[in-house]
MIDOSE-1310 file (N, C-alpha, C; in nm, 2 decimals, decimal comma, always signed):
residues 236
xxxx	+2,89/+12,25/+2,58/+2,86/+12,40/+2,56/+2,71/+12,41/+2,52; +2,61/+12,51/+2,57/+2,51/+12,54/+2,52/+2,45/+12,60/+2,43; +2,37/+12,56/+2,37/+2,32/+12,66/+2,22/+2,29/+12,84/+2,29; +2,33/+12,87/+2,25/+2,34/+13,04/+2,28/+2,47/+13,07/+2,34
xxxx	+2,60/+12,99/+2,36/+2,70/+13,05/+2,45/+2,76/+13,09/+2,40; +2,86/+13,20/+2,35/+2,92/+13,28/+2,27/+3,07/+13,24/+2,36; +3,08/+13,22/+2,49/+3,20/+13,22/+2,53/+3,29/+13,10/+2,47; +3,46/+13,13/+2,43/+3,50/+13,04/+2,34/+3,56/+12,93/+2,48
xxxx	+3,57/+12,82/+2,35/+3,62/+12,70/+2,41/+3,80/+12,74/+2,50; +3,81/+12,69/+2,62/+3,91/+12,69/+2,68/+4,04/+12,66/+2,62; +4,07/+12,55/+2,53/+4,16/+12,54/+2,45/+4,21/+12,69/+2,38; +4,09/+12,76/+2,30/+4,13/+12,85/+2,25/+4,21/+12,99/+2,29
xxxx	+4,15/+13,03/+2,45/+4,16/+13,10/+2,51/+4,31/+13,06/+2,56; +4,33/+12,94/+2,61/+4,51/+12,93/+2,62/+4,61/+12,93/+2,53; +4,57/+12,91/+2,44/+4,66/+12,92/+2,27/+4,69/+13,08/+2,22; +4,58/+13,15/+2,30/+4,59/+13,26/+2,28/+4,68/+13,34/+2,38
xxxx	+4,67/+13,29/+2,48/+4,75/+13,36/+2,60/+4,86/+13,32/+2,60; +4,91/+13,15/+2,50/+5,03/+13,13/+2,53/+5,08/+13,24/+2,39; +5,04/+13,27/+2,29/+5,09/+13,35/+2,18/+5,14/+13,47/+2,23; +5,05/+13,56/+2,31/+5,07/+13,68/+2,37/+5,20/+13,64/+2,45
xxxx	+5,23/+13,58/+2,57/+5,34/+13,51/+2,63/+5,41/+13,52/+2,56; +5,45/+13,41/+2,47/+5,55/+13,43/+2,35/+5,60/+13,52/+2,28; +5,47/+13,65/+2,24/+5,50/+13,71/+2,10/+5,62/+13,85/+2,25; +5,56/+13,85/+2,37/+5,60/+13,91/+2,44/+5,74/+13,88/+2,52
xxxx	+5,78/+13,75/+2,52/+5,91/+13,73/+2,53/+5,99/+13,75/+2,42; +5,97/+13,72/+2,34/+6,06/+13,74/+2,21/+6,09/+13,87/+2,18; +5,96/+14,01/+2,16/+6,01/+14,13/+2,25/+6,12/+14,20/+2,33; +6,08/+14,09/+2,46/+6,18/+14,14/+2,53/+6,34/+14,07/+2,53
xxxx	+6,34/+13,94/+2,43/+6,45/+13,89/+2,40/+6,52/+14,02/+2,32; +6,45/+14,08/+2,18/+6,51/+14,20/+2,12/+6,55/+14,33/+2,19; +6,45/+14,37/+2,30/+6,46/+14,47/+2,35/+6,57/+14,49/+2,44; +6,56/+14,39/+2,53/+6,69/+14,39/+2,63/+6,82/+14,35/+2,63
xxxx	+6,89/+14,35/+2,49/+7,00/+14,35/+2,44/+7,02/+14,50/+2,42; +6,97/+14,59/+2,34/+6,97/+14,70/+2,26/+6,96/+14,83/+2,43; +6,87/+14,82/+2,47/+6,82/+14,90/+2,64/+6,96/+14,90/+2,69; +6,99/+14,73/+2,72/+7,13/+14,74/+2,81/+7,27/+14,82/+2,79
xxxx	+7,22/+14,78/+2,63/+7,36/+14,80/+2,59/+7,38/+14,96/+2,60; +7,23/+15,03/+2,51/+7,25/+15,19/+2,50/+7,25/+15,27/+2,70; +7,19/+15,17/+2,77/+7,23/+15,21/+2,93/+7,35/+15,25/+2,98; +7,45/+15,11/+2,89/+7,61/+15,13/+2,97/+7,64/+15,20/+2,88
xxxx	+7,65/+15,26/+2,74/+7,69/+15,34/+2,67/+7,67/+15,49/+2,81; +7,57/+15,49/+2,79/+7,51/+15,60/+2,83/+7,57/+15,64/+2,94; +7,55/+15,56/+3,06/+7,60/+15,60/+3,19/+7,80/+15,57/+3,17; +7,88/+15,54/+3,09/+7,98/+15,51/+3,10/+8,03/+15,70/+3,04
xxxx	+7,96/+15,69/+2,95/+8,00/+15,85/+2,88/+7,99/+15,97/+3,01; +7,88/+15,92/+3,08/+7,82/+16,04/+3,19/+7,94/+16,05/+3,27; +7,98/+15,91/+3,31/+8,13/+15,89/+3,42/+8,21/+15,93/+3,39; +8,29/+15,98/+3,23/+8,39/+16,01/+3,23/+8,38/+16,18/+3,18
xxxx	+8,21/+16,22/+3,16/+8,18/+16,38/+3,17/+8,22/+16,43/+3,38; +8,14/+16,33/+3,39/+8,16/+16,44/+3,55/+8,32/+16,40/+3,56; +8,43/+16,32/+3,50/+8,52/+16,28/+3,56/+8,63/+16,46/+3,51; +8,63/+16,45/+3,35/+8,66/+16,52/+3,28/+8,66/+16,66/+3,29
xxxx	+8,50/+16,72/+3,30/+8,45/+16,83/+3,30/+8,53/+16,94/+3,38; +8,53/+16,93/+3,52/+8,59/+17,01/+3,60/+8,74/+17,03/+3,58; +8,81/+16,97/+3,49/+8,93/+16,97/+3,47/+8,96/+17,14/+3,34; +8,84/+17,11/+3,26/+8,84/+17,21/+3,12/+8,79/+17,32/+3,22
xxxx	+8,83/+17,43/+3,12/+8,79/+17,57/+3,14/+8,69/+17,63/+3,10; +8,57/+17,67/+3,20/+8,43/+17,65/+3,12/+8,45/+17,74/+2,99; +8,56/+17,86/+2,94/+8,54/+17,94/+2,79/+8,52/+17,83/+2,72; +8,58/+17,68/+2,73/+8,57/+17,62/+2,62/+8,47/+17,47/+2,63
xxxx	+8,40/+17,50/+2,70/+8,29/+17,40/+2,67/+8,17/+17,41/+2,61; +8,10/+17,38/+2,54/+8,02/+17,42/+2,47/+7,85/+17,47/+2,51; +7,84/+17,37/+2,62/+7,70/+17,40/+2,70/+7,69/+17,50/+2,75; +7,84/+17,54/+2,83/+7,85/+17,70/+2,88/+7,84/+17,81/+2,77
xxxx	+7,90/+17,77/+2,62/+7,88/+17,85/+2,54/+7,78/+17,90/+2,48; +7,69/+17,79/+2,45/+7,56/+17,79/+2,43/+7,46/+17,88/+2,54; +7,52/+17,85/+2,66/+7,41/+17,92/+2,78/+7,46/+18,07/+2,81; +7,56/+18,10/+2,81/+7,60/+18,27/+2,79/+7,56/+18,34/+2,69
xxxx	+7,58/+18,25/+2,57/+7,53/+18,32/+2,42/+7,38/+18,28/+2,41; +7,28/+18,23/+2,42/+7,20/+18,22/+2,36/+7,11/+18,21/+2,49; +7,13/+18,17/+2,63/+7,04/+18,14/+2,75/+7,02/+18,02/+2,72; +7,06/+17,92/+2,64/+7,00/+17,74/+2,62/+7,04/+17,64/+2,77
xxxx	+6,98/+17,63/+2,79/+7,07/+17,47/+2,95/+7,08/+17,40/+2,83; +7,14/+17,34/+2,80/+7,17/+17,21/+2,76/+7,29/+17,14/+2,78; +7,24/+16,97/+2,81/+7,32/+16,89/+2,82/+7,37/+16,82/+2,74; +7,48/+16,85/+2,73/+7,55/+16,72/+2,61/+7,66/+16,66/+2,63
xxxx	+7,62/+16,51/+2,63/+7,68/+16,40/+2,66/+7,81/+16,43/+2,57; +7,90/+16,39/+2,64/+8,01/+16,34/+2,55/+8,12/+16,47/+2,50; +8,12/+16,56/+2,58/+8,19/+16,65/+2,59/+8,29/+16,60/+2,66; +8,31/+16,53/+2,78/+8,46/+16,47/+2,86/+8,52/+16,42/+2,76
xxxx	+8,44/+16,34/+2,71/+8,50/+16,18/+2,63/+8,57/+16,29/+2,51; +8,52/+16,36/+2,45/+8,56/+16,42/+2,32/+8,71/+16,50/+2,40; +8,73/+16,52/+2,50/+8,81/+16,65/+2,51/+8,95/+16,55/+2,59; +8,90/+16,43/+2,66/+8,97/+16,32/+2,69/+9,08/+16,22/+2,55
xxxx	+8,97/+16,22/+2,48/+9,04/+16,21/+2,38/+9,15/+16,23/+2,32; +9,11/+16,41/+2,27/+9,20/+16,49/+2,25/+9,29/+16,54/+2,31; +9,26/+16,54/+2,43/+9,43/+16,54/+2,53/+9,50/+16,42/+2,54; +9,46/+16,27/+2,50/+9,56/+16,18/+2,52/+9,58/+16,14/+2,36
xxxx	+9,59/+16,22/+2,29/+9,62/+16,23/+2,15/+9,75/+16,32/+2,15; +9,71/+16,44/+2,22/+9,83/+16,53/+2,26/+9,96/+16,54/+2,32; +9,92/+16,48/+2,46/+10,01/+16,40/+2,56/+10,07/+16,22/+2,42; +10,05/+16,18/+2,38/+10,09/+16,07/+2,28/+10,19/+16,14/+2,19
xxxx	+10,12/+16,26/+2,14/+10,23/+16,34/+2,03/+10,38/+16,39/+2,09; +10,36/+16,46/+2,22/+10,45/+16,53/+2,28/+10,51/+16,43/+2,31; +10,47/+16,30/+2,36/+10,60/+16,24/+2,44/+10,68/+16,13/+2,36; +10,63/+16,14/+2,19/+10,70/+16,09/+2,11/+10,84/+16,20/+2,06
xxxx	+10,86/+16,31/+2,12/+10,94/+16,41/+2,01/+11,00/+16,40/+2,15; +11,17/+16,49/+2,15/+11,26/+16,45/+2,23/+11,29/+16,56/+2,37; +11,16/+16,67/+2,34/+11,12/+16,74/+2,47/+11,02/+16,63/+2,54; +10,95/+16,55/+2,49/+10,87/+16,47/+2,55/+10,96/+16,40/+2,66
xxxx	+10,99/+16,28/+2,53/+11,07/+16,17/+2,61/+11,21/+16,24/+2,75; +11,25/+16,34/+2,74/+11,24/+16,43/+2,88/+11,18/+16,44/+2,99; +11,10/+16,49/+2,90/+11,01/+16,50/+3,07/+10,94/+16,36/+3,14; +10,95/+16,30/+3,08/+10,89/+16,17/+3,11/+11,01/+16,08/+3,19
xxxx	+11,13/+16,11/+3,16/+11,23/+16,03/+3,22/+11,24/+16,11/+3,32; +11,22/+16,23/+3,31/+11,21/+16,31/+3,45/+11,11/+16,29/+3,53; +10,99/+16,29/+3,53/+10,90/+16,21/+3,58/+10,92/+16,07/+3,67; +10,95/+16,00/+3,59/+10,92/+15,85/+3,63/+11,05/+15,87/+3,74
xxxx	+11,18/+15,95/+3,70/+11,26/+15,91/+3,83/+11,23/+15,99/+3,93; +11,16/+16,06/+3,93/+11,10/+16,15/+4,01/+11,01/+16,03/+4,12; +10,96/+15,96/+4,03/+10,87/+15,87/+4,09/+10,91/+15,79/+4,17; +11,02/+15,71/+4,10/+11,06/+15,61/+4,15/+11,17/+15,62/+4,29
xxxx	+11,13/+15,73/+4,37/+11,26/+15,79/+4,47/+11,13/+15,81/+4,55; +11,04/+15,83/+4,51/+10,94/+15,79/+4,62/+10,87/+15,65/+4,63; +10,90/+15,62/+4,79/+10,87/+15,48/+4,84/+10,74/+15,43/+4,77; +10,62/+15,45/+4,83/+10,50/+15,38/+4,81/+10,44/+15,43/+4,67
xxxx	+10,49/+15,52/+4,59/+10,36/+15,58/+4,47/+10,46/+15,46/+4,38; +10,61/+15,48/+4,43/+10,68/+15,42/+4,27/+10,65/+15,24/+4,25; +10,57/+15,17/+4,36/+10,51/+15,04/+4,38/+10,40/+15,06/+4,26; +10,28/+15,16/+4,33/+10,17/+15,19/+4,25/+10,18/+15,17/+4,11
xxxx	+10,26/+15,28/+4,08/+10,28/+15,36/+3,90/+10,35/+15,23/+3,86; +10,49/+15,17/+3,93/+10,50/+15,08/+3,89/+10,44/+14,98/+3,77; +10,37/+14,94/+3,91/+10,26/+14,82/+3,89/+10,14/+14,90/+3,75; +10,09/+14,94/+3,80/+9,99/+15,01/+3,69/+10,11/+15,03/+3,56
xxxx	+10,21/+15,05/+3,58/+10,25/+15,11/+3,44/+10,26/+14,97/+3,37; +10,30/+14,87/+3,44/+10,34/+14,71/+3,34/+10,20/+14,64/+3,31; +10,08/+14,69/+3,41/+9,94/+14,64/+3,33/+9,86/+14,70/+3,19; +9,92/+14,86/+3,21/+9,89/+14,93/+3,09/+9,96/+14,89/+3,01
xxxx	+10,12/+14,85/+2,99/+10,17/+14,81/+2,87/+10,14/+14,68/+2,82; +10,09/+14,61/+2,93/+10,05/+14,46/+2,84/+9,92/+14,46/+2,82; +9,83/+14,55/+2,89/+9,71/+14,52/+2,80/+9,67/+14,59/+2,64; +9,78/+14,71/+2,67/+9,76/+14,79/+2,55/+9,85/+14,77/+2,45
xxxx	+9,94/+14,69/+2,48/+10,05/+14,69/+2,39/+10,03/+14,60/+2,20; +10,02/+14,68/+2,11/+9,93/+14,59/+1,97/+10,03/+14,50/+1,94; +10,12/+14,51/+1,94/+10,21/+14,44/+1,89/+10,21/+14,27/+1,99; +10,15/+14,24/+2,09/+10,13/+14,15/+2,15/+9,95/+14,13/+2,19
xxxx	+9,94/+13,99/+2,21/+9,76/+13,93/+2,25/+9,77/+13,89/+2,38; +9,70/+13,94/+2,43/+9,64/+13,95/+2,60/+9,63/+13,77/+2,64; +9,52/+13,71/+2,61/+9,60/+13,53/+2,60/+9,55/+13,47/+2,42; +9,65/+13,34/+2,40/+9,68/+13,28/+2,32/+9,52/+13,19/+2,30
xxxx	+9,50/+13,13/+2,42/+9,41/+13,03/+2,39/+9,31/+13,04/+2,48; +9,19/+12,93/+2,44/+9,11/+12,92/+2,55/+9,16/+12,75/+2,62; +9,11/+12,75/+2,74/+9,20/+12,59/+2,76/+9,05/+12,55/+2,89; +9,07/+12,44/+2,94/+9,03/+12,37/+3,03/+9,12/+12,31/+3,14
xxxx	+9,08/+12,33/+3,24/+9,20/+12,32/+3,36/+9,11/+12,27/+3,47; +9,14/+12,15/+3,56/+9,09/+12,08/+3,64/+9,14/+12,19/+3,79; +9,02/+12,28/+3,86/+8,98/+12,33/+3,93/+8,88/+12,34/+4,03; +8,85/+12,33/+4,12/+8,91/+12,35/+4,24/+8,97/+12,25/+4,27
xxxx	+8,95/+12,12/+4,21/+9,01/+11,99/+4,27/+8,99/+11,89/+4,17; +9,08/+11,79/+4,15/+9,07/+11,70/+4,03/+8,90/+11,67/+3,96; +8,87/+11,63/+3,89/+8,78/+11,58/+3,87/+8,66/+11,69/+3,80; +8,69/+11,82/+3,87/+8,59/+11,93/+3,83/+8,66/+12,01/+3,73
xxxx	+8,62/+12,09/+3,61/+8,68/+12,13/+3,48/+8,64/+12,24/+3,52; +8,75/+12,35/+3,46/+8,70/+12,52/+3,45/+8,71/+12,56/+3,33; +8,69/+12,70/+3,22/+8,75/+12,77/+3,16/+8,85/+12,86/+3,19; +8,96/+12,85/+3,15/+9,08/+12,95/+3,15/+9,11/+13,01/+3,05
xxxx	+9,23/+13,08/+3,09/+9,28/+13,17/+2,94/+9,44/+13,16/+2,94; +9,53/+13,10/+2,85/+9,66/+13,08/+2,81/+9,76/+13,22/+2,83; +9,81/+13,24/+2,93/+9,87/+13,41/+2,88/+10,03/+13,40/+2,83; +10,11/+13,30/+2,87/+10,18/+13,28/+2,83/+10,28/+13,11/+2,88
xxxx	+10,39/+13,10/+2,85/+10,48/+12,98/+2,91/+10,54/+13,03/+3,04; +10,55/+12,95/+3,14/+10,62/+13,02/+3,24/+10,73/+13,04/+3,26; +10,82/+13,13/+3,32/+10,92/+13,21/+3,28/+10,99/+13,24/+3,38; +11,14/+13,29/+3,35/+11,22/+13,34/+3,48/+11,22/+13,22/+3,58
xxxx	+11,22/+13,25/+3,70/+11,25/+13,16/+3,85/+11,17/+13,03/+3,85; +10,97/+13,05/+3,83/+10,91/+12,99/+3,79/+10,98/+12,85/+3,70; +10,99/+12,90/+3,63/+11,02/+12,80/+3,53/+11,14/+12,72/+3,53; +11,26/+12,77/+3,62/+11,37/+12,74/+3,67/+11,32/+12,63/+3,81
xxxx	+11,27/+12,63/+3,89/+11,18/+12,58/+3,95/+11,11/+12,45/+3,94; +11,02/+12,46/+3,86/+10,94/+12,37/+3,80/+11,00/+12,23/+3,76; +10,93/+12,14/+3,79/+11,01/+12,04/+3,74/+10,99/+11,98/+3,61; +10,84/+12,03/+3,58/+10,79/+12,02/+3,46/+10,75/+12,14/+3,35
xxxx	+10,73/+12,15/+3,21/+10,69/+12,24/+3,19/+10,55/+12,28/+3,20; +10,55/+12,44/+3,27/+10,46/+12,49/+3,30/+10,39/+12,59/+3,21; +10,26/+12,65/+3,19/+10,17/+12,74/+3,19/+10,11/+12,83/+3,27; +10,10/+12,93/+3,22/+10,06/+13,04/+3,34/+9,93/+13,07/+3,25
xxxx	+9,76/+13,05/+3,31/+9,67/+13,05/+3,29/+9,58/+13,13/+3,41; +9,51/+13,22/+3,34/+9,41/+13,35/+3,40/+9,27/+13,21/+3,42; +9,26/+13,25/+3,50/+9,10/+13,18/+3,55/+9,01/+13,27/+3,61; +8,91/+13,32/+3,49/+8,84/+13,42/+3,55/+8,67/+13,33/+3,62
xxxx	+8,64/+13,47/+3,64/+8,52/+13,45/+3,74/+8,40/+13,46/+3,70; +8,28/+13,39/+3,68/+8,15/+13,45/+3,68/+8,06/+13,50/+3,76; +8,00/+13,64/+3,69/+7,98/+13,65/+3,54/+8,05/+13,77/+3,54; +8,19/+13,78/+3,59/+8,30/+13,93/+3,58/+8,37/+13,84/+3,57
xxxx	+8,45/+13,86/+3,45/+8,57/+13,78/+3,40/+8,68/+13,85/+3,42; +8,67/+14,01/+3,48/+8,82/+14,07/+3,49/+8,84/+14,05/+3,60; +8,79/+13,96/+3,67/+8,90/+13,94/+3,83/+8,89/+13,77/+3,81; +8,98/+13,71/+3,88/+9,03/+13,58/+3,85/+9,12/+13,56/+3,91
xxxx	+9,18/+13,45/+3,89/+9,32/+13,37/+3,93/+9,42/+13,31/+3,91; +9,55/+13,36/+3,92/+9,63/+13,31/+3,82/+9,72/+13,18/+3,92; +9,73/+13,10/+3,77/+9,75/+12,98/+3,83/+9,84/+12,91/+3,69; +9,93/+12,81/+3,76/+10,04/+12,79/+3,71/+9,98/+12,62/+3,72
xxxx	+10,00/+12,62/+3,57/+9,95/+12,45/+3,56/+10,02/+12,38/+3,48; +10,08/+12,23/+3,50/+10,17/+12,15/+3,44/+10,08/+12,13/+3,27; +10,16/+12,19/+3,19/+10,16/+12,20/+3,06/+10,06/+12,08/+2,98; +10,10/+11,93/+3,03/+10,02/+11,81/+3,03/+9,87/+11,83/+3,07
xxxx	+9,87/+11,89/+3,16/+9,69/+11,90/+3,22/+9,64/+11,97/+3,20; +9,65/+12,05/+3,14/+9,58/+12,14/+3,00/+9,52/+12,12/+2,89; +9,41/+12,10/+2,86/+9,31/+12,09/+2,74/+9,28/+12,18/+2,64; +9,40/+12,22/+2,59/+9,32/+12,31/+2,43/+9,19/+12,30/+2,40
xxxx	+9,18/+12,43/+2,36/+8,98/+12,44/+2,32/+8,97/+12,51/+2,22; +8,94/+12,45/+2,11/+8,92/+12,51/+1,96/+8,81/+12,65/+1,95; +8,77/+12,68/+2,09/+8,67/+12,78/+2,06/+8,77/+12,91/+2,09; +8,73/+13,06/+2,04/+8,79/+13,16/+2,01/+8,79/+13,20/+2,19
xxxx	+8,87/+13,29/+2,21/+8,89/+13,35/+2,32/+8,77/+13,42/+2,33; +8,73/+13,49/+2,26/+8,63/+13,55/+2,25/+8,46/+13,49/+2,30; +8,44/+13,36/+2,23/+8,36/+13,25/+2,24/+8,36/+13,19/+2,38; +8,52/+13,16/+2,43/+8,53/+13,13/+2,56/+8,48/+13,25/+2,67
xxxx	+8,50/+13,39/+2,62/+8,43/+13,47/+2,70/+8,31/+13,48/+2,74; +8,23/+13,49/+2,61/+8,07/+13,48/+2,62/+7,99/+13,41/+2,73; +8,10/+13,27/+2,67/+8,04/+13,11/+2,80/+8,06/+13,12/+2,94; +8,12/+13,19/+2,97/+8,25/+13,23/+3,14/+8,07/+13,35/+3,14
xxxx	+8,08/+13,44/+3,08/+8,03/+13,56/+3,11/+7,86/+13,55/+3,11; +7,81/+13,42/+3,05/+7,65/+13,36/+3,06/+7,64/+13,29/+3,16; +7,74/+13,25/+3,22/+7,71/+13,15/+3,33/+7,73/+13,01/+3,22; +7,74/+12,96/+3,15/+7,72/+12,83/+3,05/+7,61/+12,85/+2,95
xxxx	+7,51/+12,96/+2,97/+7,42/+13,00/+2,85/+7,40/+12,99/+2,74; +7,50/+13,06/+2,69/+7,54/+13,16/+2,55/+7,66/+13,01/+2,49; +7,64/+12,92/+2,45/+7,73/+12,84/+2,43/+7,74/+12,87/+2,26; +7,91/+12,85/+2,24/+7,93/+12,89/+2,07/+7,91/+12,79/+2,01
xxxx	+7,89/+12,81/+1,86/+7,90/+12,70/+1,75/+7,73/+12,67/+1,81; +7,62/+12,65/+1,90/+7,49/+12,58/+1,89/+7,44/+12,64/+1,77; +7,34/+12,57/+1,71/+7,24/+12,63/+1,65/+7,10/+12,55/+1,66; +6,96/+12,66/+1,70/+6,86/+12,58/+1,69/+6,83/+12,47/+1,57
xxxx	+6,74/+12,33/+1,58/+6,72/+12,23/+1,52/+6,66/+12,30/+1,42; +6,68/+12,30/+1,30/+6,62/+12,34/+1,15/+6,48/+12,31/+1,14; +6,41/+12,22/+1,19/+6,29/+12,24/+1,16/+6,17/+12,25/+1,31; +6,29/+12,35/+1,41/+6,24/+12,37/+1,56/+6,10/+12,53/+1,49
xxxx	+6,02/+12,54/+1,57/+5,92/+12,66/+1,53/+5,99/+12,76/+1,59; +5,93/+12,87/+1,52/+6,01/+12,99/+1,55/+6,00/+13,07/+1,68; +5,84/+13,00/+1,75/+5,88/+13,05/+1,91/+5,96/+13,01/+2,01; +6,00/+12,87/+1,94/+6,10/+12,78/+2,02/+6,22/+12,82/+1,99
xxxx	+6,28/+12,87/+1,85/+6,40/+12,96/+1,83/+6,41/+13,10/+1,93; +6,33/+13,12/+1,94/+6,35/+13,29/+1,97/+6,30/+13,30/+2,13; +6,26/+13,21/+2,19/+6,22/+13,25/+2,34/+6,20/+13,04/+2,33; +6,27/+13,04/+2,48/+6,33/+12,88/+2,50/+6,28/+12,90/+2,66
């Protein structure tokens, strides 16, 4: 360098752009958790306003109320969801009391005398009761199951022992195991695996989710090396 050059040394100038780099992923590490999430908040509420909306009577919405009485447009989120709510709080009350459970037995055999809807309702009616049902857990464990072909390991989910015909069948005891997909775990494969070739996995169903849903990412129990620097914790 020459006496009079003010321009800094090269070293310096990259130490600085890698900081910027850094200070700017780490940013967007905080930011794009918090954006995505308030996104699907957002657009999930909007789906179930336009789903909702046209069903109520505009006297009793409130944006209409607001715009007759006072001239205001305004939009407000969360008027479906609030009114959705409240009607399946309603419809819950009524069909616990003995006019309810009436009409509901009226109903369903109503249904079930029709060919193709009583398959449908059916079907939907035995996924709603097991997924919503508190008194039972959707699956027990997380496991490991040799998929598509020996040698290659997947994550699964435990839903129950196998049962009925299945299990009459069988020569051995079996498992009936959900094998979802990435990075959408609600579609999958159900698959019936000899009880022996099943690998219990001490991590939570939950934990097993994460991992299915990062692609291998998001792995539980890691923690950065304790004396790793903190741009290497926070942006990798």
């Amino acid at each position: 360098m020459q006496l009079g050059d003010d321009t800094p040394p090269r070293g310096s100038r990259t130490g600085f752009l890698t900081r910027i780099r850094n200070n700017f992923l780490t940013g967007l590490v905080v930011i794009a958790p918090i954006g995505l999430t308030t996104w699907l908040i957002w657009t999930v509420i909007g789906w179930f306003d336009s789903w909702v909306l046209p069903f109520v009577p505009l006297s009793y919405r409130p944006d209409i109320w607001l715009l007759q009485r006072f001239g205001l447009e305004v939009n407000i989120r969360g008027i479906g969801v609030a009114f959705f709510l409240l009607f399946t709080l309603l419809v819950g009350w009524v069909v616990k009391g003995y006019v309810g459970r009436s009409i509901l037995r009226w109903g369903e055999n109503l249904v079930q005398k029709t060919p193709i809807i009583r398959s449908v309702y059916g079907g939907l009616k035995q996924i709603a009761e097991t997924i919503l049902n508190q008194d039972q857990q959707s699956f027990e464990k997380a496991c490991l199951v040799e998929y598509p072909r020996r040698g290659i390991w997947a994550i699964a989910f435990i839903s129950t022992t196998a049962k009925g015909e299945i299990r009459d069948r069988a020569s051995v005891p079996m498992l009936s195991v959900f094998l979802p997909t990435t990075p959408n775990p609600t579609s999958g494969f159900l698959l019936y695996v000899p009880e022996e070739d099943v690998i219990l996995l001490d991590m939570t169903v939950e934990d097993a989710a994460k991992l299915v849903i990062s692609a291998g990412l998001v792995y539980p129990g890691t923690r950065p090396p304790e004396d790793a620097p903190e741009d290497a914790i926070l942006v990798r």
